[in-house]
C-alpha positions as a printed Julia matrix, in Angstrom:
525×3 Matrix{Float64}:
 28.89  -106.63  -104.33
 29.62  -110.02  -102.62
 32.92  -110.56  -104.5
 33.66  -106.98  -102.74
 32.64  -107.69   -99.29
 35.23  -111.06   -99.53
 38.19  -108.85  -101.04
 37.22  -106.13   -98.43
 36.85  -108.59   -95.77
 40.05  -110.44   -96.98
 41.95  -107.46   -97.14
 40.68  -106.1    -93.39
 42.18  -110.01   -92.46
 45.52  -109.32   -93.7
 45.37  -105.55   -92.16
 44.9   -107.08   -88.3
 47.64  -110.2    -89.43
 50.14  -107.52   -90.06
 49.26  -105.2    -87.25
 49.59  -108.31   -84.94
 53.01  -109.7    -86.65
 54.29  -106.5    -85.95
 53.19  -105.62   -82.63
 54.62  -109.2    -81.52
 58.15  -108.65   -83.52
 58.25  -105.33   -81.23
 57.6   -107.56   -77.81
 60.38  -109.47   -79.63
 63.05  -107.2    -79.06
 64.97  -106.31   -76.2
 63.87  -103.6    -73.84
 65.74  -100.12   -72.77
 68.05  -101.03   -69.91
 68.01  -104.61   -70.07
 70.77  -107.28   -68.96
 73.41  -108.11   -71.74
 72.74  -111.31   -73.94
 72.66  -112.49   -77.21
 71.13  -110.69   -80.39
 67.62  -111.4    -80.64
 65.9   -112.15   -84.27
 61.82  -110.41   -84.85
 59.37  -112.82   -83.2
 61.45  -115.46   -81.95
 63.9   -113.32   -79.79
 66.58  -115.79   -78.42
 64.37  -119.28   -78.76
 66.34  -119.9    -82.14
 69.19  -120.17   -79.96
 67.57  -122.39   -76.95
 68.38  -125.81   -77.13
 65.94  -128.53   -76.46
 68.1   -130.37   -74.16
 70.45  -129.27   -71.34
 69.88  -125.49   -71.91
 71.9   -124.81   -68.64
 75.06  -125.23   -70.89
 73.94  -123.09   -72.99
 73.2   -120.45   -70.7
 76.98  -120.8    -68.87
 78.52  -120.13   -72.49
 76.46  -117.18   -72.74
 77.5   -116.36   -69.29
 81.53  -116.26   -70.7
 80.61  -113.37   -72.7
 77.8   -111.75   -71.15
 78.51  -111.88   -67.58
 77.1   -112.41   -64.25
 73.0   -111.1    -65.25
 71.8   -112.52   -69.11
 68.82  -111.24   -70.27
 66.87  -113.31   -73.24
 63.72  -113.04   -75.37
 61.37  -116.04   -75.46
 59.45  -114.95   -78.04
 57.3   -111.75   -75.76
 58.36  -113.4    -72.56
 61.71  -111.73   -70.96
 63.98  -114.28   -69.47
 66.68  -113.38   -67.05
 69.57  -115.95   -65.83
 72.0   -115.62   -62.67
 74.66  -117.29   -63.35
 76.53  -116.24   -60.18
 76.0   -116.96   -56.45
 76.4   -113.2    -55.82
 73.74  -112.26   -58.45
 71.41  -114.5    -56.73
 72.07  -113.06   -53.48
 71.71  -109.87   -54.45
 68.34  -110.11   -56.31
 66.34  -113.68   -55.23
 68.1   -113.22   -51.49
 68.24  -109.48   -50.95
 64.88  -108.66   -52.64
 62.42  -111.17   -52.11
 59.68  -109.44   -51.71
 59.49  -109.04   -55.43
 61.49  -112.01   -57.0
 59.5   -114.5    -55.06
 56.48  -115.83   -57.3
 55.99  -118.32   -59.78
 55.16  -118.53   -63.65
 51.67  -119.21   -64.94
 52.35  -122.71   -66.94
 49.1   -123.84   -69.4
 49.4   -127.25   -68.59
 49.97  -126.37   -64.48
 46.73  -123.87   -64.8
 45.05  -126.95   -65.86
 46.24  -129.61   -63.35
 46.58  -127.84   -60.64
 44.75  -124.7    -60.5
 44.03  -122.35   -57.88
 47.51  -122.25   -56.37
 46.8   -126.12   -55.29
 50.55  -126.94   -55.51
 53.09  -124.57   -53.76
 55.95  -125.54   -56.2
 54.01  -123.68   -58.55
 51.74  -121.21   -56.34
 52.09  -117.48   -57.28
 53.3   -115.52   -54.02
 50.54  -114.33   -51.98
 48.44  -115.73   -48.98
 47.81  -119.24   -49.54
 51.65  -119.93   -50.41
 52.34  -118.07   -47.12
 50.11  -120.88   -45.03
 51.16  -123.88   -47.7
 54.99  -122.56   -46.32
 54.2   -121.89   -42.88
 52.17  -125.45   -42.2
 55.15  -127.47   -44.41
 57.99  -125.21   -41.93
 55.95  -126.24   -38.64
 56.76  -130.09   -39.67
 59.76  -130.0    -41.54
 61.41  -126.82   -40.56
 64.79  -126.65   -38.52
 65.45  -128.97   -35.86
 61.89  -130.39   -35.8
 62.48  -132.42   -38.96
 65.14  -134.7    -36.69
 61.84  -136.26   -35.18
 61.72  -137.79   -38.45
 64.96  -139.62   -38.69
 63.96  -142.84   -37.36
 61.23  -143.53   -40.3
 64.13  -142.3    -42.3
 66.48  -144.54   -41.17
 64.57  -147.7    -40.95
 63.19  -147.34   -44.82
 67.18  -147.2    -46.01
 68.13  -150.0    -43.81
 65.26  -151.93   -45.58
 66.71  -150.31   -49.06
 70.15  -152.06   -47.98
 68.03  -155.5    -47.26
 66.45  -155.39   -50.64
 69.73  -154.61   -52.32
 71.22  -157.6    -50.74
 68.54  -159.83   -52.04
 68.59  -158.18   -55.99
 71.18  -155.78   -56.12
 70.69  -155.56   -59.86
 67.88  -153.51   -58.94
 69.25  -151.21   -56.83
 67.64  -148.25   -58.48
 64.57  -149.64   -57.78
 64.92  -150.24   -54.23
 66.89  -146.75   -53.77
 63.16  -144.9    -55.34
 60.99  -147.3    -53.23
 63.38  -146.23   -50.34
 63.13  -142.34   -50.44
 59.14  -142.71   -51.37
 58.51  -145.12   -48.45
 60.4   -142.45   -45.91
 57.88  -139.63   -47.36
 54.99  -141.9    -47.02
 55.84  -142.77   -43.55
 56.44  -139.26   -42.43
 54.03  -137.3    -44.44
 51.07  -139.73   -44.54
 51.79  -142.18   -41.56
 51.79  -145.09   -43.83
 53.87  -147.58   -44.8
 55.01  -148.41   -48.78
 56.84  -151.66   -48.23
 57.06  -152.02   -52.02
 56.66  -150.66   -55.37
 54.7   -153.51   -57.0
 51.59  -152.29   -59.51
 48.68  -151.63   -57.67
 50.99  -150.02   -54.62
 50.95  -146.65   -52.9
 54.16  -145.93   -54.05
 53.41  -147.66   -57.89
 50.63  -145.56   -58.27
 52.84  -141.8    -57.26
 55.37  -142.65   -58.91
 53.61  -143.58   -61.88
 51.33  -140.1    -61.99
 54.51  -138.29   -61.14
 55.75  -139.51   -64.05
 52.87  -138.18   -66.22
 52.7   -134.65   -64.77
 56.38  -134.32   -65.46
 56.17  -135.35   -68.94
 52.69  -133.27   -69.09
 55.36  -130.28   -68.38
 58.16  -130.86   -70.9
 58.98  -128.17   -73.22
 57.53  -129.59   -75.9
 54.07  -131.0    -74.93
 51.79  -127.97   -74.84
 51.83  -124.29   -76.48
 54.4   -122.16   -74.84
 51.65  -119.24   -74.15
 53.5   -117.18   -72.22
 56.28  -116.81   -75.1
 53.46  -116.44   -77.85
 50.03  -115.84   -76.3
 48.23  -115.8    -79.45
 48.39  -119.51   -79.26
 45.43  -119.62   -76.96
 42.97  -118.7    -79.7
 44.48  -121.05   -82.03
 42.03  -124.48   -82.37
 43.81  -127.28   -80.77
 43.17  -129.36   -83.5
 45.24  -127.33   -85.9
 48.1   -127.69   -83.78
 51.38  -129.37   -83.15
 50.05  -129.94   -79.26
 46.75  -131.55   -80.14
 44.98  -132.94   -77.2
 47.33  -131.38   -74.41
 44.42  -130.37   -72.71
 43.43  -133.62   -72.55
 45.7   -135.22   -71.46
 46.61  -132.9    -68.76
 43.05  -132.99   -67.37
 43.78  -136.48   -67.62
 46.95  -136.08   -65.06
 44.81  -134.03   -62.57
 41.98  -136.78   -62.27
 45.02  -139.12   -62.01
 46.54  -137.1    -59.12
 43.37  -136.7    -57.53
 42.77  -139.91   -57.33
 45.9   -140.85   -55.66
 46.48  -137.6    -53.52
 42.8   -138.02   -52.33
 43.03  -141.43   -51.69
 46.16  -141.13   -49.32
 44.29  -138.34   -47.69
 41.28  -140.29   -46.99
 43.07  -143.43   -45.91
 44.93  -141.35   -43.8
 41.73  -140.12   -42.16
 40.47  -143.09   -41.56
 43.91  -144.32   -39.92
 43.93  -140.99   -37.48
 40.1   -142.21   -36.41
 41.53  -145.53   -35.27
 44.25  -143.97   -33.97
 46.97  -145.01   -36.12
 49.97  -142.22   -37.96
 48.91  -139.53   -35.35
 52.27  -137.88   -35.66
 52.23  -137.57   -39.5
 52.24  -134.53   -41.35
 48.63  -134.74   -42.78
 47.19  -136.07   -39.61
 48.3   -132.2    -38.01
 46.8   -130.7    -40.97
 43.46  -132.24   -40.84
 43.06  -131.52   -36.78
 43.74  -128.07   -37.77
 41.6   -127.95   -40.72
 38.8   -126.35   -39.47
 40.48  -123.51   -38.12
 42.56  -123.08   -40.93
 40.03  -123.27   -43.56
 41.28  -124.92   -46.34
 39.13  -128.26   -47.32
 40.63  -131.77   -48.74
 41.56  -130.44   -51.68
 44.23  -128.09   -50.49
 45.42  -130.53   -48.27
 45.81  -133.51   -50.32
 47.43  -131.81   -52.86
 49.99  -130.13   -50.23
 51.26  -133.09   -48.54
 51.34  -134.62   -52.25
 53.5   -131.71   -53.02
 56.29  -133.01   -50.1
 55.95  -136.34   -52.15
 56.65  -134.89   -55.43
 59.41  -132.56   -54.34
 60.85  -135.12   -51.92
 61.15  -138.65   -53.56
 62.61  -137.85   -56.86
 64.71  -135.61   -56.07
 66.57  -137.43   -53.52
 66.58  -140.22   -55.36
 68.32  -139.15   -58.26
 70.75  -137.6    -56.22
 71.57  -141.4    -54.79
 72.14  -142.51   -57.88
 74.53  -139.66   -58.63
 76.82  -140.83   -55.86
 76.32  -144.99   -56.78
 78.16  -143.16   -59.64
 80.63  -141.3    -58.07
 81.61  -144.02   -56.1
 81.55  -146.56   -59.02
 83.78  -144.7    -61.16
 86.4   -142.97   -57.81
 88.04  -145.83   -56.29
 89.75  -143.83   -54.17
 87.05  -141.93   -52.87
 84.79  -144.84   -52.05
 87.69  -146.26   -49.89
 87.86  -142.9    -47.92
 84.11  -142.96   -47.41
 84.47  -146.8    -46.14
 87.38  -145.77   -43.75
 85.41  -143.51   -42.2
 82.05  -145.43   -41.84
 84.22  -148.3    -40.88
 85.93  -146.47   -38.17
 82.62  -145.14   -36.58
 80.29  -148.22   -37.02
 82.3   -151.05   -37.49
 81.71  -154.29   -38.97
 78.96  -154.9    -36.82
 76.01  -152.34   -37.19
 75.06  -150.28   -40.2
 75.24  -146.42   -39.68
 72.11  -145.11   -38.06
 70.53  -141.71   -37.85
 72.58  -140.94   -34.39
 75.73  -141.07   -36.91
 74.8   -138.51   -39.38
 76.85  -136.0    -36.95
 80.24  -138.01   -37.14
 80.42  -138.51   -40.76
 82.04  -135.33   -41.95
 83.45  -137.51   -45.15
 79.77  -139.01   -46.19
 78.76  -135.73   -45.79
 81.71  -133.68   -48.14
 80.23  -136.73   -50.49
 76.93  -135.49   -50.78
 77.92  -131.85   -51.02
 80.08  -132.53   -53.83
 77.33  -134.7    -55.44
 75.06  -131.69   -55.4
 77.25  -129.43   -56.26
 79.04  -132.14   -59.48
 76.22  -133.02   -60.99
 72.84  -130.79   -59.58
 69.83  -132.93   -60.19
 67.97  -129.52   -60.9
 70.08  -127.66   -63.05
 68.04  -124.56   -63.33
 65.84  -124.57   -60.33
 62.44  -123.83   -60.95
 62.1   -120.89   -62.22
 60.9   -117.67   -60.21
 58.47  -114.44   -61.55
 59.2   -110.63   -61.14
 55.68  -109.0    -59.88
 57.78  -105.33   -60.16
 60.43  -103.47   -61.93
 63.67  -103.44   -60.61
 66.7   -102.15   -61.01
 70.4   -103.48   -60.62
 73.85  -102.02   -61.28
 72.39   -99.8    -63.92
 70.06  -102.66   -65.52
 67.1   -102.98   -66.28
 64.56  -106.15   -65.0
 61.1   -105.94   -65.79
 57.67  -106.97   -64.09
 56.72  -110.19   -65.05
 60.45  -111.57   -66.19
 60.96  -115.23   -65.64
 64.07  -115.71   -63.42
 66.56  -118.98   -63.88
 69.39  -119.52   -61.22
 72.21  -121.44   -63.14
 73.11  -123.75   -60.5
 74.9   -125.8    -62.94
 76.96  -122.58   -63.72
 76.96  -121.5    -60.53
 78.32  -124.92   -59.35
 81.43  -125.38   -62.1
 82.48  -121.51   -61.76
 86.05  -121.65   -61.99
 87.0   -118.73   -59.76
 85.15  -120.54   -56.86
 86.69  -124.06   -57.5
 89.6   -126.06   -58.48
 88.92  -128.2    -61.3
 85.32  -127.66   -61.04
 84.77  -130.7    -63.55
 86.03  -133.28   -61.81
 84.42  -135.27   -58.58
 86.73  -134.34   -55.44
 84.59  -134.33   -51.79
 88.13  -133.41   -50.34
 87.53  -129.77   -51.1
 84.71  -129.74   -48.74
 86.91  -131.31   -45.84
 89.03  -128.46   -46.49
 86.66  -125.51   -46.93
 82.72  -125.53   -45.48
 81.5   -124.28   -49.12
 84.08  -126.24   -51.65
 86.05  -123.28   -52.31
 89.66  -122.59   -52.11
 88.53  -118.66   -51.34
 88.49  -117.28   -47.5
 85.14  -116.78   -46.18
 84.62  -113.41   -46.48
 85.2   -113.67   -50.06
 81.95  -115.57   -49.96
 80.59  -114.08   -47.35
 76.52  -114.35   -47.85
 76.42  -117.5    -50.44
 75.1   -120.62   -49.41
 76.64  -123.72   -49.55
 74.98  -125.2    -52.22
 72.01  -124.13   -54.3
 70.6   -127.42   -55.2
 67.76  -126.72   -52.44
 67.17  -123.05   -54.12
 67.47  -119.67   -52.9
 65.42  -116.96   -51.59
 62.08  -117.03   -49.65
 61.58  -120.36   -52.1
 64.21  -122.19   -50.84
 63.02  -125.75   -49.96
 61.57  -126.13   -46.77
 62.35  -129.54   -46.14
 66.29  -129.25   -47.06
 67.49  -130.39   -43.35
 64.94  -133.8    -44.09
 66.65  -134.34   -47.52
 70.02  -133.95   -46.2
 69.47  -136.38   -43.3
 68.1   -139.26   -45.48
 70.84  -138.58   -48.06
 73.45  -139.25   -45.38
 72.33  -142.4    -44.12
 71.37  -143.72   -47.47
 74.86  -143.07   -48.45
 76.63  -144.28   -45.51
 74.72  -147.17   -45.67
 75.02  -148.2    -49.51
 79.04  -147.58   -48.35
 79.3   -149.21   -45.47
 77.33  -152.29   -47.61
 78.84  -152.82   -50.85
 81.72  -151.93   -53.53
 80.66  -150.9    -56.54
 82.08  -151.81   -59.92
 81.58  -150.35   -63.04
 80.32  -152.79   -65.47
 80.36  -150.75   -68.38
 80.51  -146.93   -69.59
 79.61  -144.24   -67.2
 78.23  -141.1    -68.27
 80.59  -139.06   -65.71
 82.08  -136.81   -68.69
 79.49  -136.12   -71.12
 75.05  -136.35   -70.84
 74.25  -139.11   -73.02
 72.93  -141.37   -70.79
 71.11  -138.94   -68.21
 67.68  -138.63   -68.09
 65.72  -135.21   -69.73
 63.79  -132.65   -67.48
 63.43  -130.46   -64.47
 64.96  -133.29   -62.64
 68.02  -135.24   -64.35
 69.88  -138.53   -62.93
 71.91  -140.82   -64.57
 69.7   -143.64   -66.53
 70.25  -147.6    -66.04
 73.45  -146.94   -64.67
 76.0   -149.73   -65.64
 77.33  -150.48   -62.15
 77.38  -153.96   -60.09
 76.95  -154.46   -56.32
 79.12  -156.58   -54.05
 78.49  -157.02   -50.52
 81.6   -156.23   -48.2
 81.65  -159.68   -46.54
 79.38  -162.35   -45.36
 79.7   -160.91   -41.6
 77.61  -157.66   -42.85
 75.0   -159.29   -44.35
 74.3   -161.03   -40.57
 74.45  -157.43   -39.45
 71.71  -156.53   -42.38
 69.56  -159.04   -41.65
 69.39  -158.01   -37.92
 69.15  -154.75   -38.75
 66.12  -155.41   -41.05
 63.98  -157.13   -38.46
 64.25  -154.32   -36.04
 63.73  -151.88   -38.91
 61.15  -153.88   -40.25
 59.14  -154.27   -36.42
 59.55  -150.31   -36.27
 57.89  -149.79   -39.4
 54.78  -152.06   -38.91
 53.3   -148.82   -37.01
 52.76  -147.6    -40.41
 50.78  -150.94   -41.72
């Protein structure tokens, strides 16, 4: 009778394995209606297909023979790609109202739960006030209030670089940290030594990122019946772990700043600072520490990084495009001068700095995919099909290198901005509705502090111009990824390139420059 009940049992085991295998080959395959894209296989749909690293190549091959909309299967999870400016406009721009919201991640769920980050916060209520209170400080023309902070911290950048340019990455991260700091906290991060401010974010940013590559916790959204599968008798053992690990980390250090920052406002000290507005208005807002540390760490996160690897995109540039580096002296030479370093009152006059940058974003986009947004209904489109709950990619790195929007799309060239606003050798109402770049996003998600970026971008790069020449000391990875960093954010690693000051004359002008700079910035001590 027992040996019964085990076949019986046994055999019930294998019944429910089968009914699930198939039920999940069936989420597997394509639905009725949906956008073109590769054949899918049962269970894995398209993930066979995905490579680990730089899938947004990938993607633009599939975009040769698919088109403009691809639809793939992770596993249950539909995945949709734009791979053209006017598909974004017409769904992410156009219909916002349901292409707006964010992905449930396992390891996010865990470290920041509740909607606590608003890079990550579904759409609804609280990302309409986390929006709303970042817009009030760094929306539109009220983020030029913050160009002084900006452009003291990159004139200090340029002082550090004179004294060890062979850490100029370092400085150019301190740099962009310390002008988020300033701005966002009211206080000052004058260096990145352990123990810092800027030490300490930069070292837990590094741990959530890595918390969130591909391959450090279950995918549950492409095969949910991971969640019921011990930890222990998996590939990801102790994810959970170690993400709770990264949200005691982050608490720590958001917190921290927060209550520092506090304690600064009562002695009347960073009164103009981001979080200082936030916690006068916390009571009628309602939202307690929590929220608010974790929002103005948010700005830190989406600022500092980002910015920063796009500076060392253009060291690059500039390295390897003699020619180019000499236009973008002429020009800072023939507004500044020998004698003072470009300021935040020249971002307005440097149309060539600024083609630069553009074409940086648009060359080599630091975010190649965006982050990714959520369908919360079904739509429709030209006759396809894109259903509730479908994770949706922009291509920017497609987008960017589309060949019927620019000339040799490959290859580094800021004229084509001096000649066209958006890059492109078409009229403007063949483009009427796209935006200039994409690098900042699209849609109700676009980032709100885009302006702010921009403006520290140009004077970091008229300055590191207007410094130095930069030589190539070895291979540059300007034709092919080996040598870039892996992630939602990508820069060029340990980039072979040397510094040279232009002249003993500027680094008099530097080291004036640096102690006003330096006297401005003591506000924040």
């Amino acid at each position: 009778m027992g040996l019964q009940m085990y076949h019986f049992a046994f055999a019930s085991l294998l019944v429910l394995v089968a009914v699930r295998l198939h039920s999940y080959s069936k989420l597997s395959a394509r639905p009725p209606g949906y956008p073109p894209g590769p054949k899918t296989v049962p269970f894995l749909g398209n993930l066979h297909q995905l490579p680990i690293k730089r899938p947004e190549l990938t993607f633009a091959k599939f975009a040769q023979q698919f088109g403009a909309i691809t639809g793939l299967k992770f596993g249950c999870q539909n995945v949709v790609i734009l791979n053209t400016w006017q598909a974004v406009h017409d769904l992410i721009e156009q219909k916002g109202s349901i292409y707006s919201s964010r992905p449930t991640n396992a390891v996010a769920d865990i470290v920041v739960p509740n909607g606590l980050n608003p890079g990550v916060s579904v759409y609804g209520d609280l990302w309409r006030w986390q929006r709303k209170t970042t817009m009030e400080f760094v929306g539109g023309v009220r983020t030029d209030a913050l160009k002084a902070a900006q452009d003291a911290e990159s004139t200090q950048m340029i002082h550090d670089m004179v004294i060890t340019p062979e850490e100029f990455e370092h400085h150019v991260d301190r740099s962009f940290g310390a002008a988020i700091l300033a701005t966002v906290y009211g206080q000052r991060g004058k260096s990145m030594h352990p123990g810092s401010k800027l030490h300490d974010f930069f070292a837990v940013n590094a741990q959530w990122a890595a918390s969130l590559g591909p391959t450090n916790s279950p995918p549950l959204s492409v095969f949910p019946f991971l969640d019921s599968v011990p930890d222990w008798l998996t590939p990801w053992r102790g994810w959970r772990k170690r993400a709770m690990h990264v949200r005691r980390e982050q608490q720590r250090v958001y917190g921290g700043l927060l209550d520092e920052t506090r304690t600064r406002l009562a002695q009347g000290k960073g009164t103009d600072c981001f979080l200082a507005s936030c916690l006068r208005a916390q009571e009628k807002d309602g939202y307690d520490d929590t929220y608010l540390a974790y929002l103005a760490g948010a700005l830190l996160e989406g600022g500092a990084e980002t910015s920063a690897s796009a500076t060392m995109v253009f060291i690059m540039a500039m390295a390897a495009n003699s020619d180019f580096l000499a236009a973008a002296q002429e020009e800072v030479d023939r507004v500044c001068g020998a004698s003072r370093l470009p300021g935040k009152d020249d971002v307005a006059k440097l149309p060539y700095i600024r083609a630069c940058m553009l074409e940086v974003l648009r060359w080599r986009p630091i975010i190649p995919l965006g982050i990714p947004h959520l369908t919360t209904a079904t739509d429709t489109h030209e006759g396809l099909t894109i259903p509730s709950g479908s994770l949706i990619f922009i291509n920017i790195w497609k987008i960017n290198h589309g060949d019927s929007l620019y000339d040799d799309p490959g290859v580094f060239n800021p004229d084509r901005y001096m000649q066209n606003a958006y890059g492109s050798g078409l009229d403007d109402n063949a483009t009427r509705g796209r935006r200039v770049n994409y690098s900042f996003g699209a849609g109700r998600r676009v980032c709100p502090g885009q302006r702010f970026a921009e403006n520290s971008m140009m004077m970091h790069f008229a300055k590191l111009v207007w410094a130095f020449d930069f030589q190539p000391t070895g291979h540059l990875p300007v034709d092919s990824w080996d040598g870039w960093t892996e992630g939602i954010v990508v820069r060029p690693r340990d980039l072979k390139v040397s510094l040279h000051l232009r002249g003993e004359k500027r680094r008099k002008t530097i080291d004036d420059a640096w102690l006003h700079a330096n006297e401005f910035l003591q506000q924040f001590e």
